[in-house]
N, CA, C and O atoms as a Tinker XYZ file with bonds, in Angstrom:
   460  protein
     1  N    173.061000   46.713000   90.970000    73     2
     2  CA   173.718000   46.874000   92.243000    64     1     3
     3  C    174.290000   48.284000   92.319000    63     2     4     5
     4  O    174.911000   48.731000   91.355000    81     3
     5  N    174.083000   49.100000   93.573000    73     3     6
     6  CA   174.111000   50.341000   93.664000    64     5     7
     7  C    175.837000   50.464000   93.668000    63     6     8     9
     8  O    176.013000   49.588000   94.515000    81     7
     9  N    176.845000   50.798000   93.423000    73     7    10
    10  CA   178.114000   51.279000   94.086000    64     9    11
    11  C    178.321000   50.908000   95.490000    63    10    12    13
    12  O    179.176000   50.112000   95.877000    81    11
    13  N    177.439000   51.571000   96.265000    73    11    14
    14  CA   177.874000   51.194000   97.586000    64    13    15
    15  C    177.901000   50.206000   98.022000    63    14    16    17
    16  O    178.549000   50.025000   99.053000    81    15
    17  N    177.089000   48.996000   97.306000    73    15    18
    18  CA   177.391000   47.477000   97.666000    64    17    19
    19  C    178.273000   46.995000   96.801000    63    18    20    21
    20  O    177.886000   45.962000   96.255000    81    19
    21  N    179.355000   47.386000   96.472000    73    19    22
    22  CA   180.419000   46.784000   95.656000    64    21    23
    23  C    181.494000   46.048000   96.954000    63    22    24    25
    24  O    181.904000   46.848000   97.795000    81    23
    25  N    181.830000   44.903000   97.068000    73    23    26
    26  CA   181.852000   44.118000   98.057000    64    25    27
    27  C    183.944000   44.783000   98.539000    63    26    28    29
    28  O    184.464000   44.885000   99.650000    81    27
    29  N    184.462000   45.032000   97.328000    73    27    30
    30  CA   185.823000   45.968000   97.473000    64    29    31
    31  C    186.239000   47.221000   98.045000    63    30    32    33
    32  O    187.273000   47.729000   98.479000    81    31
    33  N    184.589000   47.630000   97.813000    73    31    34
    34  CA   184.750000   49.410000   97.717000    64    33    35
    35  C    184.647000   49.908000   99.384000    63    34    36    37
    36  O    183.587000   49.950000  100.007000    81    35
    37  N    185.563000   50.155000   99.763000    73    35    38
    38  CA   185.463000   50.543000  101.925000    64    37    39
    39  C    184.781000   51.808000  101.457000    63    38    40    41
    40  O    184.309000   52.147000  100.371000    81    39
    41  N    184.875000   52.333000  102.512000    73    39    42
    42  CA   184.422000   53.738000  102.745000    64    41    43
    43  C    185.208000   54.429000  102.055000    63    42    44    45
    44  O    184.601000   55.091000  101.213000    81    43
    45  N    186.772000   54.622000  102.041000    73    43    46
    46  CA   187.833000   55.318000  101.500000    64    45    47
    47  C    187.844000   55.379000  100.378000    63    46    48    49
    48  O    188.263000   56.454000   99.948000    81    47
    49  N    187.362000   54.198000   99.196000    73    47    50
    50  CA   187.211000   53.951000   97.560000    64    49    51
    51  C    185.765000   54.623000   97.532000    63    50    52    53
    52  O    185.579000   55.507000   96.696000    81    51
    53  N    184.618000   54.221000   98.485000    73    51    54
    54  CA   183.660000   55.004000   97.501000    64    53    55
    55  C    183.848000   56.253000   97.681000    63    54    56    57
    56  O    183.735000   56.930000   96.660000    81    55
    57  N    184.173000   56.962000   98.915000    73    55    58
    58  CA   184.303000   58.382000   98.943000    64    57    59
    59  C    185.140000   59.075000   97.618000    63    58    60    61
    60  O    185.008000   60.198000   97.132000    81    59
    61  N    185.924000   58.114000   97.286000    73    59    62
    62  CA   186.995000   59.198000   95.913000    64    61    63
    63  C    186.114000   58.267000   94.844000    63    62    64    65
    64  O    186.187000   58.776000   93.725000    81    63
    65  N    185.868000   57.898000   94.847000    73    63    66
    66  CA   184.609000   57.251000   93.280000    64    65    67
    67  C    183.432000   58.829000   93.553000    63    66    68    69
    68  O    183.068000   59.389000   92.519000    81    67
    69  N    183.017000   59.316000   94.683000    73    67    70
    70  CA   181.971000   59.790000   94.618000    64    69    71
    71  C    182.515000   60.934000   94.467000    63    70    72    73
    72  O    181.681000   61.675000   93.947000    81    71
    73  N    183.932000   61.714000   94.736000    73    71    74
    74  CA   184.573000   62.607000   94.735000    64    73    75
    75  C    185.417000   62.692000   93.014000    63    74    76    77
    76  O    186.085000   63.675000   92.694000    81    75
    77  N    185.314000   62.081000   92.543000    73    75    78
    78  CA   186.004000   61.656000   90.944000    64    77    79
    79  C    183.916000   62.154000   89.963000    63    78    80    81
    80  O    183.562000   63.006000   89.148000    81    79
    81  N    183.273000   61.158000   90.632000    73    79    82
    82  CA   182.644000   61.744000   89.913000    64    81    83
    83  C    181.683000   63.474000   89.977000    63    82    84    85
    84  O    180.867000   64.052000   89.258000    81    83
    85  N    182.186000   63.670000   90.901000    73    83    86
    86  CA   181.327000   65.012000   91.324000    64    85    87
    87  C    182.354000   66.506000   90.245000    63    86    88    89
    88  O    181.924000   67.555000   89.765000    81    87
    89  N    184.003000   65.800000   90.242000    73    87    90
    90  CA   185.143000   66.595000   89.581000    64    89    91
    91  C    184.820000   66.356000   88.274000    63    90    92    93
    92  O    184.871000   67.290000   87.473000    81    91
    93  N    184.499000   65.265000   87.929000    73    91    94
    94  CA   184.229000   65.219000   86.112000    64    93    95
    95  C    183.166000   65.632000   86.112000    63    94    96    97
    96  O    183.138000   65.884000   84.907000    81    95
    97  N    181.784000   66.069000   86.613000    73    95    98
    98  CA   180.604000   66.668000   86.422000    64    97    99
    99  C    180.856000   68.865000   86.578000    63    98   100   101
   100  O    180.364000   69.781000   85.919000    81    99
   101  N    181.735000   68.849000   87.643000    73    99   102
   102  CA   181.680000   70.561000   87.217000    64   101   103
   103  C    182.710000   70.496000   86.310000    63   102   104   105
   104  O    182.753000   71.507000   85.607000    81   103
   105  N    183.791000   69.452000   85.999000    73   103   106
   106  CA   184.242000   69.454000   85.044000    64   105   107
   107  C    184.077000   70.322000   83.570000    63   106   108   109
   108  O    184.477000   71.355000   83.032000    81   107
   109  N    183.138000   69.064000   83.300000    73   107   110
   110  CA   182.631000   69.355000   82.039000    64   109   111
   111  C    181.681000   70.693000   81.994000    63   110   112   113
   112  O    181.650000   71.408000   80.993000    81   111
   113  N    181.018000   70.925000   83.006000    73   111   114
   114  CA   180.324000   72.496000   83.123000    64   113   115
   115  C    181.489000   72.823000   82.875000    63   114   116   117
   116  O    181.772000   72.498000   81.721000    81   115
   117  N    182.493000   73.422000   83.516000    73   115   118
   118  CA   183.189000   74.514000   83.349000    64   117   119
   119  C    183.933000   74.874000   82.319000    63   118   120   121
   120  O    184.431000   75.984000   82.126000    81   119
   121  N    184.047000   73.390000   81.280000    73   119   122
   122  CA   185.139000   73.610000   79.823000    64   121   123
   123  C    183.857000   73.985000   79.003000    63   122   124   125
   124  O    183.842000   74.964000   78.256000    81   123
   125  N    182.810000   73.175000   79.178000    73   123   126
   126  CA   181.946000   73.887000   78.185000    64   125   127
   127  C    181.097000   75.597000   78.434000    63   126   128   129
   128  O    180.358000   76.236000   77.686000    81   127
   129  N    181.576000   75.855000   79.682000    73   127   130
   130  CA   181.172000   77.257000   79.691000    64   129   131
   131  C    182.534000   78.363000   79.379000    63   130   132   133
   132  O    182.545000   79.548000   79.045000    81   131
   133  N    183.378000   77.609000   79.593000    73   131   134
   134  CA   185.115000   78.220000   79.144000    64   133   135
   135  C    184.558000   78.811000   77.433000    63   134   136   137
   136  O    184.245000   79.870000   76.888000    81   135
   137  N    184.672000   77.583000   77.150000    73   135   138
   138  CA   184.225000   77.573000   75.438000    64   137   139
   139  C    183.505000   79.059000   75.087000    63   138   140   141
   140  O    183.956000   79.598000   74.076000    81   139
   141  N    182.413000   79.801000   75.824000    73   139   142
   142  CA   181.696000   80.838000   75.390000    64   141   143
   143  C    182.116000   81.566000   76.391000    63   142   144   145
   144  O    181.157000   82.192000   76.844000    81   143
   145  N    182.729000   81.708000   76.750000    73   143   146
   146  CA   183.926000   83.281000   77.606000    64   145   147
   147  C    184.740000   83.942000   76.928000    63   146   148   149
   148  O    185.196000   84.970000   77.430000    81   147
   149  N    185.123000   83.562000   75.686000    73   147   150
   150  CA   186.177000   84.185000   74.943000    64   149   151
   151  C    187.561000   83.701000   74.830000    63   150   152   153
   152  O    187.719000   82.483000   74.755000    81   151
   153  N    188.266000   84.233000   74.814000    73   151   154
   154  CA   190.400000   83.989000   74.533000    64   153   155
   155  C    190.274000   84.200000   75.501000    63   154   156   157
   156  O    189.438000   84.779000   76.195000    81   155
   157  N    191.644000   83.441000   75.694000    73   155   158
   158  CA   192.446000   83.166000   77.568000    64   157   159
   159  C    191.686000   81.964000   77.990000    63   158   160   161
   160  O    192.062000   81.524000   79.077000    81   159
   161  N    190.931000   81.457000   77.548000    73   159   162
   162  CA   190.768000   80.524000   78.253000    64   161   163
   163  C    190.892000   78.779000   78.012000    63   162   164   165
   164  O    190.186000   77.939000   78.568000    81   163
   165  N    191.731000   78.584000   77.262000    73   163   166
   166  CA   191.677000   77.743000   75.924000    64   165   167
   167  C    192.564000   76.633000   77.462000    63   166   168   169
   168  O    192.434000   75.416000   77.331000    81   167
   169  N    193.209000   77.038000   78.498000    73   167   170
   170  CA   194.099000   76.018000   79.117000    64   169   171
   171  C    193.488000   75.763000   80.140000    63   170   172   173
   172  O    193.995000   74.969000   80.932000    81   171
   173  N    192.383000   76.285000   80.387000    73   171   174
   174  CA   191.280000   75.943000   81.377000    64   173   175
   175  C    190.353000   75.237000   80.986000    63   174   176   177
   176  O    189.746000   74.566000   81.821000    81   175
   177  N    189.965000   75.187000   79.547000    73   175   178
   178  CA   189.236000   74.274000   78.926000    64   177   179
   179  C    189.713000   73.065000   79.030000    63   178   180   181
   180  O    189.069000   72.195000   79.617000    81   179
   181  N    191.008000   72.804000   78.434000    73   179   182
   182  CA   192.244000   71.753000   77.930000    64   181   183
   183  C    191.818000   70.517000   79.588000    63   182   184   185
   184  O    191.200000   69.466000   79.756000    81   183
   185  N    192.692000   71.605000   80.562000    73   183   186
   186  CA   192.657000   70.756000   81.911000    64   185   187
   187  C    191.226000   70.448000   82.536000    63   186   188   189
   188  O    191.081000   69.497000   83.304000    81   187
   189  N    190.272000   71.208000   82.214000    73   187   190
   190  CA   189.071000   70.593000   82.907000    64   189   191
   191  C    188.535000   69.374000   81.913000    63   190   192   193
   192  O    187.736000   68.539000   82.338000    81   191
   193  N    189.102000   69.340000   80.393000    73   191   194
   194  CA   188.409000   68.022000   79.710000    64   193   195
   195  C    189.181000   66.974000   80.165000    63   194   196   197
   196  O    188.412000   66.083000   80.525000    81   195
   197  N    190.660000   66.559000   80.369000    73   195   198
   198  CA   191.711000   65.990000   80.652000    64   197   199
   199  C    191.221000   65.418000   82.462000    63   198   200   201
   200  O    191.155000   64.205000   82.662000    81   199
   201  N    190.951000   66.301000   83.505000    73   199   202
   202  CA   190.282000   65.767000   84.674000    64   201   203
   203  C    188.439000   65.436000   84.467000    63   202   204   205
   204  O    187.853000   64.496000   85.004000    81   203
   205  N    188.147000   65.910000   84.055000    73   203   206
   206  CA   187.185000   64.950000   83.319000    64   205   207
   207  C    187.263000   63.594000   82.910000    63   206   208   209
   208  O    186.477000   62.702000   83.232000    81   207
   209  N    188.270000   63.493000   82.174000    73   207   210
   210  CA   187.848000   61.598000   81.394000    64   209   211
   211  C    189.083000   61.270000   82.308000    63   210   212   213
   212  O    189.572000   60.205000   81.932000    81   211
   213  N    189.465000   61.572000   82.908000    73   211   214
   214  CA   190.602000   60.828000   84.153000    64   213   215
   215  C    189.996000   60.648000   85.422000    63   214   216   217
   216  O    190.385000   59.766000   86.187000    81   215
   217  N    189.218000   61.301000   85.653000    73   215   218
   218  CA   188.533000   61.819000   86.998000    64   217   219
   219  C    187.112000   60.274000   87.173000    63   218   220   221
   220  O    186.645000   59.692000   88.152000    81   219
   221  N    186.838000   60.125000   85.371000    73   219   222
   222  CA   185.527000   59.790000   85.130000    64   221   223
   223  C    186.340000   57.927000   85.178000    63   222   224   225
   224  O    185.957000   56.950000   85.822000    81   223
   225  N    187.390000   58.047000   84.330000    73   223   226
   226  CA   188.085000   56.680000   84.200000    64   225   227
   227  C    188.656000   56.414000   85.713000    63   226   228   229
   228  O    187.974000   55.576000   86.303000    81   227
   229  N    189.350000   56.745000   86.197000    73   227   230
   230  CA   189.454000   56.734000   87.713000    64   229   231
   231  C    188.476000   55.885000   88.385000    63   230   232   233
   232  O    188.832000   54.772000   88.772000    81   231
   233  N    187.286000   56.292000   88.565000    73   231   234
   234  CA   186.207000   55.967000   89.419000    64   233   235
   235  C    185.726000   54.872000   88.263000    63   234   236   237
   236  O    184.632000   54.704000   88.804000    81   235
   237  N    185.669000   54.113000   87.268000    73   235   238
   238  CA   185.434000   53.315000   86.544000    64   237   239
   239  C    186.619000   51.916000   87.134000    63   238   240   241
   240  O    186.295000   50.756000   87.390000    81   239
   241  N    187.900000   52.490000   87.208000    73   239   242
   242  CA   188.601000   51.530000   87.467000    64   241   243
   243  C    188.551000   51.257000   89.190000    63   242   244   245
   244  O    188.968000   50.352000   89.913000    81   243
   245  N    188.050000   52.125000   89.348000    73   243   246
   246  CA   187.537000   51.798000   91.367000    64   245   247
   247  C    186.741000   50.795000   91.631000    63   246   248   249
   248  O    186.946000   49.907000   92.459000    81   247
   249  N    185.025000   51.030000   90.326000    73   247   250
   250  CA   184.359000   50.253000   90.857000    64   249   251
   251  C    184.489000   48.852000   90.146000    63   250   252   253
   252  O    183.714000   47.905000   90.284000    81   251
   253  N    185.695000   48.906000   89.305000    73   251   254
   254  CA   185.879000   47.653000   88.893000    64   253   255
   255  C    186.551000   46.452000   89.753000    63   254   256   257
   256  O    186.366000   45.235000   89.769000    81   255
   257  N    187.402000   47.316000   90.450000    73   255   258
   258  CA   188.551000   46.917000   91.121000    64   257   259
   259  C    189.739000   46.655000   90.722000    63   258   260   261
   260  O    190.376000   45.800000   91.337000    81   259
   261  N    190.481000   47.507000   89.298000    73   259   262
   262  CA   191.219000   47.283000   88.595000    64   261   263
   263  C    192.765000   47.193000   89.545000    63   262   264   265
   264  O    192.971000   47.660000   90.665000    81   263
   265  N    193.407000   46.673000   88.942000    73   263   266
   266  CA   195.117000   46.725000   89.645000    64   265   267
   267  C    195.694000   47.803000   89.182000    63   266   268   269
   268  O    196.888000   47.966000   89.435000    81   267
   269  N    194.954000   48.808000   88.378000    73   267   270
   270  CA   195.346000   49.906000   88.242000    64   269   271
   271  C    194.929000   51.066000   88.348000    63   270   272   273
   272  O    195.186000   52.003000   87.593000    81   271
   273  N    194.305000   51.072000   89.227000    73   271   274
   274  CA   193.750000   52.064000   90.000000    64   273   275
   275  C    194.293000   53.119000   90.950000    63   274   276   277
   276  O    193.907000   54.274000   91.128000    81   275
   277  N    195.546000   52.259000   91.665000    73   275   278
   278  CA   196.313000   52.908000   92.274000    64   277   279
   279  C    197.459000   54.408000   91.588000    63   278   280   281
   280  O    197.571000   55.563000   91.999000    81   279
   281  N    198.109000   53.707000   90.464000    73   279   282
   282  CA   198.604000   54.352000   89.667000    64   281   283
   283  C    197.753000   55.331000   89.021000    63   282   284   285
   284  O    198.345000   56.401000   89.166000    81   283
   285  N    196.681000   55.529000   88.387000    73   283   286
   286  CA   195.569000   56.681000   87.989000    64   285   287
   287  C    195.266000   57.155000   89.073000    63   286   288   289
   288  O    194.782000   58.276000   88.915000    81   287
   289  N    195.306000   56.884000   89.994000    73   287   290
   290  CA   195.147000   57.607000   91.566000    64   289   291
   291  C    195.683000   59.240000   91.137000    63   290   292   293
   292  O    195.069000   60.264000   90.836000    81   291
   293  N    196.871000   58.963000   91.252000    73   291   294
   294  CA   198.210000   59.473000   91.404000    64   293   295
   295  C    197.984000   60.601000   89.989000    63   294   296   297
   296  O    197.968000   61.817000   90.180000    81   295
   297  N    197.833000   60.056000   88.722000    73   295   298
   298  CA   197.965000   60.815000   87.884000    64   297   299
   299  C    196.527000   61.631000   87.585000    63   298   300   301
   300  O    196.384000   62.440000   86.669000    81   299
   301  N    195.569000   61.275000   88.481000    73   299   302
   302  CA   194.128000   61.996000   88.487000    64   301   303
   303  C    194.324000   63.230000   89.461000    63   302   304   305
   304  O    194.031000   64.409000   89.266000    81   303
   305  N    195.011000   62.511000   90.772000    73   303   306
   306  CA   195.221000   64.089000   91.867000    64   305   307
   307  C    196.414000   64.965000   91.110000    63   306   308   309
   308  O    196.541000   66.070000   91.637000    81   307
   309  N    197.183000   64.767000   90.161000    73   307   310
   310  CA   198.264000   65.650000   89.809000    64   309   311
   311  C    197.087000   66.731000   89.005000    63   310   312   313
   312  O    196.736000   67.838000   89.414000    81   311
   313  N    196.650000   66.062000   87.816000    73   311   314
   314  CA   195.365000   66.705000   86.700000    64   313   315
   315  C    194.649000   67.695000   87.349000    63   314   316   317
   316  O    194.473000   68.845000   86.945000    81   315
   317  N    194.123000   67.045000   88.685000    73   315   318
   318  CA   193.175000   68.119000   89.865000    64   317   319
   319  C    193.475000   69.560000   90.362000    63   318   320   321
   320  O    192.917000   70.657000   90.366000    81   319
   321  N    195.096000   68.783000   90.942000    73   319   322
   322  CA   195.420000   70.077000   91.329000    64   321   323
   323  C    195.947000   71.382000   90.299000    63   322   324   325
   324  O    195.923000   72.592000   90.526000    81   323
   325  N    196.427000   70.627000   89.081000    73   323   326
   326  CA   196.588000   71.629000   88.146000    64   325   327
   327  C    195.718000   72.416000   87.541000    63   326   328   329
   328  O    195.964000   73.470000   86.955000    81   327
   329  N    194.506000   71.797000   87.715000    73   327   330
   330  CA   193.556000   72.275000   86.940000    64   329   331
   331  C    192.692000   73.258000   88.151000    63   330   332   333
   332  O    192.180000   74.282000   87.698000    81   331
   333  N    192.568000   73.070000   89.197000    73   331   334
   334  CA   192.092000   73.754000   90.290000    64   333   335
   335  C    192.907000   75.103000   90.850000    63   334   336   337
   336  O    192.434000   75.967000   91.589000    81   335
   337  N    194.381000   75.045000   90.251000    73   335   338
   338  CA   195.145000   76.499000   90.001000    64   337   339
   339  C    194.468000   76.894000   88.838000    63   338   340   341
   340  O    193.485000   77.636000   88.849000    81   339
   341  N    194.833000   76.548000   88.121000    73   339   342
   342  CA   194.583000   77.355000   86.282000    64   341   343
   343  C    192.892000   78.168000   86.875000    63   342   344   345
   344  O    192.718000   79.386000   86.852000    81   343
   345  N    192.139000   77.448000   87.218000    73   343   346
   346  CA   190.523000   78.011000   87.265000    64   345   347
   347  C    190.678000   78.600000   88.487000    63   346   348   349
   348  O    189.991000   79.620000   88.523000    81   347
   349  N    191.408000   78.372000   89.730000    73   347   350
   350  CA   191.724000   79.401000   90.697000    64   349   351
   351  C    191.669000   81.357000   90.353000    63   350   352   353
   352  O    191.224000   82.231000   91.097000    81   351
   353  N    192.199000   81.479000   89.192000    73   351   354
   354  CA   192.726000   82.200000   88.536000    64   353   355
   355  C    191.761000   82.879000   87.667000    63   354   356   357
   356  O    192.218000   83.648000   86.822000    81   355
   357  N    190.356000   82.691000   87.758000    73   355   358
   358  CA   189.418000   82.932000   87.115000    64   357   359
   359  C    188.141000   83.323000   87.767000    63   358   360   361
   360  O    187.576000   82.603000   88.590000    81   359
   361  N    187.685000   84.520000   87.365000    73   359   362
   362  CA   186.604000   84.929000   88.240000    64   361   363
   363  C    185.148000   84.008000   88.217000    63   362   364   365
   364  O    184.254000   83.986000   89.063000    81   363
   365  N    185.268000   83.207000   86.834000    73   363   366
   366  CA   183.717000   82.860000   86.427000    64   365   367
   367  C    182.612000   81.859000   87.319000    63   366   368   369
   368  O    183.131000   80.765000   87.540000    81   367
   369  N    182.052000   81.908000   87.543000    73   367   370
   370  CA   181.666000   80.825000   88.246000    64   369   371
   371  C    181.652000   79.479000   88.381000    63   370   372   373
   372  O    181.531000   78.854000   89.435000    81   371
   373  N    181.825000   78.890000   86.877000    73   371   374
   374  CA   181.939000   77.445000   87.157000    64   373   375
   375  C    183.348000   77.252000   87.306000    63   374   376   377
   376  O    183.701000   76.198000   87.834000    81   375
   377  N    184.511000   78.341000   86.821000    73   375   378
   378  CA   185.737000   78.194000   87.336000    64   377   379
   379  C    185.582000   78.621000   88.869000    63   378   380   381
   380  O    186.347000   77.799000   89.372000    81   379
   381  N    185.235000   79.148000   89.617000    73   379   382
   382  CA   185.519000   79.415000   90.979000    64   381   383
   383  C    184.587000   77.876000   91.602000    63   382   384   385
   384  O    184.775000   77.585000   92.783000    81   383
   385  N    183.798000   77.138000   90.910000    73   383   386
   386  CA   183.160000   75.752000   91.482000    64   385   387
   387  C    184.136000   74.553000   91.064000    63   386   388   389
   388  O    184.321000   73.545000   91.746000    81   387
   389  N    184.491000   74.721000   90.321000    73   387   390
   390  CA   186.034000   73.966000   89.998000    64   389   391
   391  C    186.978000   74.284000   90.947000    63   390   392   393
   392  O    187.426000   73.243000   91.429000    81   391
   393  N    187.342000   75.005000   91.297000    73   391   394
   394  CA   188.207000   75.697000   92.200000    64   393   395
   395  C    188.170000   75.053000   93.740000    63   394   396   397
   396  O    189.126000   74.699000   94.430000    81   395
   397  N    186.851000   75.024000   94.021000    73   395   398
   398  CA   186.799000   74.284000   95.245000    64   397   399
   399  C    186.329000   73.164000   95.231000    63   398   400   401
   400  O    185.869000   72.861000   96.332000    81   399
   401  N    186.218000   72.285000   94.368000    73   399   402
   402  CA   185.923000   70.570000   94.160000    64   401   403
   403  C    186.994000   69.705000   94.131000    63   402   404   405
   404  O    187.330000   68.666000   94.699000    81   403
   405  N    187.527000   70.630000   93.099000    73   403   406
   406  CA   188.587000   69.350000   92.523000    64   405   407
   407  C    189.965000   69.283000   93.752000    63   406   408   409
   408  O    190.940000   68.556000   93.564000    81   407
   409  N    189.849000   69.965000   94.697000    73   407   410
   410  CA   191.131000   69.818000   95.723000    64   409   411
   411  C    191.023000   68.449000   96.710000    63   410   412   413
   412  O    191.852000   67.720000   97.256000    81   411
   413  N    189.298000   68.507000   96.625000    73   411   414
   414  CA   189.025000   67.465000   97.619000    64   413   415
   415  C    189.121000   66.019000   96.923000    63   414   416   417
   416  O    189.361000   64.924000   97.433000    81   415
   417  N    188.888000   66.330000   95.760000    73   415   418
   418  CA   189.388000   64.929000   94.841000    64   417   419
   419  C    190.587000   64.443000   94.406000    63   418   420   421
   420  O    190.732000   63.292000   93.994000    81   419
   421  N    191.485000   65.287000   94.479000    73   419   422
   422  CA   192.835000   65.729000   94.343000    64   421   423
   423  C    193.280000   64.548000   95.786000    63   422   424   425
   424  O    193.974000   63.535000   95.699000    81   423
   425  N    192.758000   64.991000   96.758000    73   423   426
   426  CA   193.527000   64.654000   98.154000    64   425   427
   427  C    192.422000   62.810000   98.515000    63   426   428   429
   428  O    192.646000   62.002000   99.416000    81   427
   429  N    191.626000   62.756000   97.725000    73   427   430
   430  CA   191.058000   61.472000   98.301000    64   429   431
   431  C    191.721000   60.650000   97.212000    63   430   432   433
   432  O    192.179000   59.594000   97.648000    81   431
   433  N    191.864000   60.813000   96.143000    73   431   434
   434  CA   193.460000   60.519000   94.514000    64   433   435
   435  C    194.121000   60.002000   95.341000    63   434   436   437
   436  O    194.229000   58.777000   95.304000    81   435
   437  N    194.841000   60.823000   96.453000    73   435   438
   438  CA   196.374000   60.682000   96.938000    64   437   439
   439  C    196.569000   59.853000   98.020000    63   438   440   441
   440  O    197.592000   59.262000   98.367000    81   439
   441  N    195.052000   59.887000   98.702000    73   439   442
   442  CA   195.032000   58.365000   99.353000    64   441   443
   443  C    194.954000   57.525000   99.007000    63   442   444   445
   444  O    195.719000   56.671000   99.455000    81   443
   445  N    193.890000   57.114000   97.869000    73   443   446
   446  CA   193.847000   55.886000   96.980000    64   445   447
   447  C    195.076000   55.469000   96.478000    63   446   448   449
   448  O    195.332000   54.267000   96.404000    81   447
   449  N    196.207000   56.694000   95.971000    73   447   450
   450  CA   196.968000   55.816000   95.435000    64   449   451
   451  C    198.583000   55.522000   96.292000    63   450   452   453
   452  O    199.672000   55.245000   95.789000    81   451
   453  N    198.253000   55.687000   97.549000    73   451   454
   454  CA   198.856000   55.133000   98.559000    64   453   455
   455  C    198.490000   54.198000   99.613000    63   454   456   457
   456  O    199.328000   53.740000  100.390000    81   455
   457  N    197.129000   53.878000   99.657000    73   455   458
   458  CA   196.761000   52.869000  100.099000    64   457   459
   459  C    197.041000   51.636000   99.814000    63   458   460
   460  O    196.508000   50.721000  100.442000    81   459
């Protein structure tokens, strides 16, 4: 069964399931290209692995329908936006593609976990 027929998931849950997983995919590009850039970049690595397996667990507990989903909401858009400054701050490319992903996942987080 595809995601989108998950009988819980409205429009509003799959959009941040599809937005969680798109943030843990340049995610992980961008810590593992951090990795071969040199020093200075060791806290851009840190936060893109950290919204990664939050970003990735997030959307795991969406399509489960966990009762705690709401609460990782919350602590996935905080991870986002921190991590979407730190790589703000960086010329490289998969930091400047980080830069503009993770805000929109950040803000569909902050509905989920006020809905």
């Amino acid at each position: 069964m595809a995601l989108e027929q998950l009988e819980h998931a409205d429009d509003q849950m799959q959009e941040c399931i599809d937005n969680c997983l798109e943030a843990a995919q340049v995610c992980e590009w961008c810590a593992d290209a951090c990795a071969d850039e040199g020093e200075g970049m060791a806290r851009c690595i840190r936060l893109c692995r950290d919204v990664a397996d939050l970003a990735t667990l997030h959307a795991r507990f969406m399509a489960r329908d966990s009762g705690y989903h709401g609460e990782l909401a919350s602590i996935c858009a905080d991870a986002c936006e921190e991590c979407a400054e730190e790589c703000e701050q960086h010329d490289h490319e998969h930091c400047q593609a980080c830069a503009e992903v993770l805000p929109k996942c950040a803000e569909s987080c902050r509905e989920m976990a006020s809905a």
